[in-house]
Structures are given as structure tokens and as C-alpha cells.
PARODREN-50497 format. One record per atom (N, C-alpha, C): residue number from 0; residue in three letters; x, y, z. Coordinates in steps of 0.1 Angstrom, whole numbers, plus 5000, padded with zeros to 4 digits. Each point is the difference from the previous one (the first is absolute). Layout:
% residues N
> num,residuo,x,y,z
> NUM,ALA,X,Y,Z
...
% end
This chain:
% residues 105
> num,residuo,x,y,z
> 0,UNK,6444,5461,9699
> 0,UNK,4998,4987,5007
> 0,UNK,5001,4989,4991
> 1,UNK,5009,4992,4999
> 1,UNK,4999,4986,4999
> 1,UNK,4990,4988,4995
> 2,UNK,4997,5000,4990
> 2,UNK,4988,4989,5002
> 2,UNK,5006,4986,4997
> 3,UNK,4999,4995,5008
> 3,UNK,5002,4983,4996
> 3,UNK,4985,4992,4995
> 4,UNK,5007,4989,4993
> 4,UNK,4995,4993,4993
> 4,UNK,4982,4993,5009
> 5,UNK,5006,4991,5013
> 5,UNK,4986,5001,5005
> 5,UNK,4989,5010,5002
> 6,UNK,5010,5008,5006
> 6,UNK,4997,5016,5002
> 6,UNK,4987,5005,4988
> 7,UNK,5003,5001,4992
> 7,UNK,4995,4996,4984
> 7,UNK,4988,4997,4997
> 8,UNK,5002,4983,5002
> 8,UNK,4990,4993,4999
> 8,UNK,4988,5002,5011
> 9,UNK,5004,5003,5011
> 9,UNK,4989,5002,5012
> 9,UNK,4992,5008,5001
> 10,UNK,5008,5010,4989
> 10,UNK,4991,5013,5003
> 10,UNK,4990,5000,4981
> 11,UNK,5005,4991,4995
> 11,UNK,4995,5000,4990
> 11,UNK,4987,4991,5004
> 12,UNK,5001,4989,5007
> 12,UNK,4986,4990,5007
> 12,UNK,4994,5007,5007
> 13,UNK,5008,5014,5008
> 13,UNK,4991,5004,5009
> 13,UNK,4987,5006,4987
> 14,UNK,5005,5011,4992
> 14,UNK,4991,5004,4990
> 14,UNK,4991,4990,4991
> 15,UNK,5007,4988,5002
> 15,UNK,4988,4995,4992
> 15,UNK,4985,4997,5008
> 16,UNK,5007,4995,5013
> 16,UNK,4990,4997,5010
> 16,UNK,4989,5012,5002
> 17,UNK,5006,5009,5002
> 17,UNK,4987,5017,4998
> 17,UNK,4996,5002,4992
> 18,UNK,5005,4997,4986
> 18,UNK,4992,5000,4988
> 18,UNK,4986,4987,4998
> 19,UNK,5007,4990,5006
> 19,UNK,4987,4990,5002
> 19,UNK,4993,5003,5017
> 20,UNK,5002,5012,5004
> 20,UNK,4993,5001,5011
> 20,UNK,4989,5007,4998
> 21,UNK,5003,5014,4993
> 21,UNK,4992,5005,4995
> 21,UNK,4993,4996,4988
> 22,UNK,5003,4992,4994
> 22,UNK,4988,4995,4989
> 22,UNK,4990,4989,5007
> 23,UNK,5009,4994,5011
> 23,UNK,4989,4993,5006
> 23,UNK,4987,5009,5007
> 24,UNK,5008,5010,5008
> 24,UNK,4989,5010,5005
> 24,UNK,4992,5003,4995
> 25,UNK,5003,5006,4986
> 25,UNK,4995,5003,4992
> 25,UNK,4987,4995,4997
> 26,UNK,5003,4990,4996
> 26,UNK,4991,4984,4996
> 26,UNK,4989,5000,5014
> 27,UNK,5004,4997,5008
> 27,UNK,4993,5002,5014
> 27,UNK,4994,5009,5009
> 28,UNK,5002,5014,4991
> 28,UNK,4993,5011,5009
> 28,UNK,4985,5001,4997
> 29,UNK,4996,4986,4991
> 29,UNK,4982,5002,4994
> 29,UNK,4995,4989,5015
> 30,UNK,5008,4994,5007
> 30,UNK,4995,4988,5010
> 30,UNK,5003,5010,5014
> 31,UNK,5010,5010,4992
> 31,UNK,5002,5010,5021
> 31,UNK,5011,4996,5010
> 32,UNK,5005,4990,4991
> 32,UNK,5011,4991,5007
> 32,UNK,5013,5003,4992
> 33,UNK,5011,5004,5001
> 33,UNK,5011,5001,4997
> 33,UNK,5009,4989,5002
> 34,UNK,5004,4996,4990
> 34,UNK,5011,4980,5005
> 34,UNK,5008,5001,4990
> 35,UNK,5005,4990,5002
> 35,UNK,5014,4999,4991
> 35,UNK,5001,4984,4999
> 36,UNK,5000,4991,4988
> 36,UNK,5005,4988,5000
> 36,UNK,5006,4996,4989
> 37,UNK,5007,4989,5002
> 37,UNK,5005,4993,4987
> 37,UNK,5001,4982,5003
> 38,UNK,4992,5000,4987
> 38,UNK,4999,4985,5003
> 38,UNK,5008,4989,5002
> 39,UNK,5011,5005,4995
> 39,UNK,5011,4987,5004
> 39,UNK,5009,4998,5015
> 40,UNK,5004,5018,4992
> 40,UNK,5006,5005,5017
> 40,UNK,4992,4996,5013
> 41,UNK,4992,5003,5002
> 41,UNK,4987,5000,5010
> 41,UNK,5007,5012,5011
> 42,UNK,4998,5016,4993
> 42,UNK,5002,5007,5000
> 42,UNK,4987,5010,5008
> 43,UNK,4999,4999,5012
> 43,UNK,4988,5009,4999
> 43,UNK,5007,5012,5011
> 44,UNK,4993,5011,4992
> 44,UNK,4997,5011,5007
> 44,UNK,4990,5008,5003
> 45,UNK,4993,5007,5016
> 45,UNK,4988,5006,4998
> 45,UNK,4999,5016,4997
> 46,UNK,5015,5006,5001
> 46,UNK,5001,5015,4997
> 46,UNK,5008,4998,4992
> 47,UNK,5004,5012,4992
> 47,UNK,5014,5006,4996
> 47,UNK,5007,5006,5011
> 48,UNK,4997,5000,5015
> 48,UNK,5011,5006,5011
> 48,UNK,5007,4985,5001
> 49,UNK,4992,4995,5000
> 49,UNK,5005,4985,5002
> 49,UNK,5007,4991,4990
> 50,UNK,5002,5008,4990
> 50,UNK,5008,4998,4987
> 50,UNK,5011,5002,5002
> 51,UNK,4996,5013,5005
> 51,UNK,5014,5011,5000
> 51,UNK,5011,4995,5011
> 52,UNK,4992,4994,5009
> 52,UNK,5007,4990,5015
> 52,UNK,5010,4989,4990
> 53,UNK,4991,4996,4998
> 53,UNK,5004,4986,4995
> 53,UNK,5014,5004,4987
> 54,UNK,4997,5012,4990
> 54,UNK,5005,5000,4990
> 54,UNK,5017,5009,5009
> 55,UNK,5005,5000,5007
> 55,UNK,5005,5007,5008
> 55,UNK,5011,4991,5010
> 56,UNK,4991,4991,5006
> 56,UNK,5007,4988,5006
> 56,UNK,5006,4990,4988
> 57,UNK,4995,4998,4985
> 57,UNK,5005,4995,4995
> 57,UNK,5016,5007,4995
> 58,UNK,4994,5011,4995
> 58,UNK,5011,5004,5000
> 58,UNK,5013,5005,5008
> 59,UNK,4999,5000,5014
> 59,UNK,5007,4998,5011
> 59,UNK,5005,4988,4999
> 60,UNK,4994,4986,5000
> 60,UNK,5005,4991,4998
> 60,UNK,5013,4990,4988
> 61,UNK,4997,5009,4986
> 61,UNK,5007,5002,4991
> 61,UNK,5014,5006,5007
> 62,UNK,4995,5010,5003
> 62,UNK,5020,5005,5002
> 62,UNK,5005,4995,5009
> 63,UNK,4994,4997,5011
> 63,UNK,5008,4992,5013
> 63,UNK,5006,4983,4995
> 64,UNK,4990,4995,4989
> 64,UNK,5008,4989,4997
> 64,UNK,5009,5006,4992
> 65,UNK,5000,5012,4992
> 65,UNK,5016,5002,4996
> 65,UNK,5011,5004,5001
> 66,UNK,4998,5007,5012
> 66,UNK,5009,5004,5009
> 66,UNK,5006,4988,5013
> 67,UNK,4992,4987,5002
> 67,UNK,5002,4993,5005
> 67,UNK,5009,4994,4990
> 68,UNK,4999,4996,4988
> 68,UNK,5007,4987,4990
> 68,UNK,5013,5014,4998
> 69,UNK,4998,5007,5001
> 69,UNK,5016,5010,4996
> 69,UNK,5007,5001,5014
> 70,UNK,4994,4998,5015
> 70,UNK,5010,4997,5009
> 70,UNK,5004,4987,4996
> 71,UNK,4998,4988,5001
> 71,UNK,4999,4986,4993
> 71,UNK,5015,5004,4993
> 72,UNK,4997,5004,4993
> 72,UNK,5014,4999,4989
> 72,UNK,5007,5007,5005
> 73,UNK,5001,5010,5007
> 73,UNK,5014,5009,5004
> 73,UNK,5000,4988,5015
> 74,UNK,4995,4998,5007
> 74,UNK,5005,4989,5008
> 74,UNK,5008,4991,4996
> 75,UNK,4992,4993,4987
> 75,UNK,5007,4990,4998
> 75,UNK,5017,5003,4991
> 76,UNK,5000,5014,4994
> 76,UNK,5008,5001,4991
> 76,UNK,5011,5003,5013
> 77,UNK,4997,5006,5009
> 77,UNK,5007,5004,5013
> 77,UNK,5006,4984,5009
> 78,UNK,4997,4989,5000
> 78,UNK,4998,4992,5007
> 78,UNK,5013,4993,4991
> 79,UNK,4999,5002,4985
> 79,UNK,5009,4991,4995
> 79,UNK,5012,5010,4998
> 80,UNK,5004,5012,5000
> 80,UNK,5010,5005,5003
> 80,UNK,5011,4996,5015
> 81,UNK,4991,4998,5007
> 81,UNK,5004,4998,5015
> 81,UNK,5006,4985,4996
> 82,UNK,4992,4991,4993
> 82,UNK,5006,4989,4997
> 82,UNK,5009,4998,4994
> 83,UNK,5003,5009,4990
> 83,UNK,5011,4998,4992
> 83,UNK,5013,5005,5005
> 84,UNK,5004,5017,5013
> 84,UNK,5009,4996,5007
> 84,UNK,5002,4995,5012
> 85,UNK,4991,4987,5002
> 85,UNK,5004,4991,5006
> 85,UNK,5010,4990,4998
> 86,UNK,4993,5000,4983
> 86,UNK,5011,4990,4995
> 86,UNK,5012,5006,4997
> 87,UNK,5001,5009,4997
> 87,UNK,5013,5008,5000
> 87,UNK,5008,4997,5009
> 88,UNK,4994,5002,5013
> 88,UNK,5007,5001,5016
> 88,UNK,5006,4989,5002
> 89,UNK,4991,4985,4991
> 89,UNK,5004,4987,5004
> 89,UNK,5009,5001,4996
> 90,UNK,5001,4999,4988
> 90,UNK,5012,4996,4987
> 90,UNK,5011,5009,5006
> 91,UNK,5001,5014,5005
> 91,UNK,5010,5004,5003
> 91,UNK,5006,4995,5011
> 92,UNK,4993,4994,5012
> 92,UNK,5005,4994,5011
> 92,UNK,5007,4988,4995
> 93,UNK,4993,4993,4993
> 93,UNK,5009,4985,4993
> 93,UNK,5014,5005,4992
> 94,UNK,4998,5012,4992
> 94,UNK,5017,5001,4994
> 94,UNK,5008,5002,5009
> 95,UNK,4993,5006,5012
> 95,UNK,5011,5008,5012
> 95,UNK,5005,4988,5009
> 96,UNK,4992,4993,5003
> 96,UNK,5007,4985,5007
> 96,UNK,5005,4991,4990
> 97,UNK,4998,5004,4989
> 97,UNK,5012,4994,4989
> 97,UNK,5006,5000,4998
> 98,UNK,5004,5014,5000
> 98,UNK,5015,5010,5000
> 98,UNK,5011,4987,5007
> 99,UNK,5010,5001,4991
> 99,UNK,5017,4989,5002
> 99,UNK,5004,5010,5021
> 100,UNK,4998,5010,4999
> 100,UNK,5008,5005,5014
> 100,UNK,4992,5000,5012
> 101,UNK,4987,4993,4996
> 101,UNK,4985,5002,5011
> 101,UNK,5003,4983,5008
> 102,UNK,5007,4992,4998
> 102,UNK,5005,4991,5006
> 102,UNK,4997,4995,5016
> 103,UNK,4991,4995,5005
> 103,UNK,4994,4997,5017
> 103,UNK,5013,4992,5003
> 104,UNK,5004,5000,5014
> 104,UNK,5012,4990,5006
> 104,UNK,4994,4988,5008
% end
């Protein structure tokens, strides 16, 4: 299988996120409460099932934006082919009513 680049990175965040889940737990299994935060992020979690949710949808979300930006470009690489024999089509129609024997009465 294939790994792409976001691909990659997503699953590398997902790991970091469980490694800060469990040390949060960790940290929090003397209060009985199991959480998950980060101060900047404003990151909270109250399980690791709910990690696992969240770390999951993120990464769902990673490939669908890369598979969306790679339709994006084969559209668009597709869209300017079509353009270009267009122009073809023009330019040939204009030599052909140019032609000396193509003459209207």
C-alpha cells in the first residue's frame, strides 16, 4: 500500500495525540478522571475511545482532502487539454476558409 505524504503526517499526529493521551491519563488516574488537554490547542478529551473517534476522523479527513486536491488537478489538467483542441479546431477551421479554392459566390 501506498503511503502518501499527508497520509504520513496524519497518522504520525494521530500517534502523538495517544501518546499525550495516555500520559495525560496517566497523570489523572490519582483524581479518577481520565482527560486529555492541551493548552493552546484547547484540545479536550474525556476517554481514549474518544481519542480514538476523534484520532480517526482526523485522519479520514487528511486523505479525503487529498484525494479531493488530486481530483482538482486531473480536472483541471483534463479541462485544459479540451482547451487546447479547441484551439486546434479553431485555427484549422480559419486555414480551411482561407484556403485560395474555398472561395463563397
Amino acid at each position: 500500500m501506498r503511503r502518501t505524504i499527508s497520509n504520513k503526517l496524519a497518522v504520525a499526529y494521530v500517534n502523538e495525540q495517544a501518546t499525550i493521551a495516555v500520559q495525560q491519563e496517566w497523570l489523572a488516574s490519582g483524581c479518577g478522571v481520565p482527560a486529555v488537554s492541551l493548552s493552546k490547542g484547547e484540545f479536550y478529551v474525556k476517554s481514549l475511545a474518544s481519542l480514538s473517534v476523534c484520532s480517526q476522523l482526523l485522519l479520514n479527513n487528511a486523505q479525503l482532502k487529498e484525494m479531493n486536491y488530486n481530483k482538482i488537478k486531473m480536472l483541471h489538467s483534463r479541462i485544459g487539454e479540451v482547451a487546447l483542441r479547441i484551439q486546434n479546431f479553431k485555427t484549422f477551421l480559419k486555414l480551411a476558409a482561407n484556403r485560395p479554392g474555398n472561395e463563397q459566390p
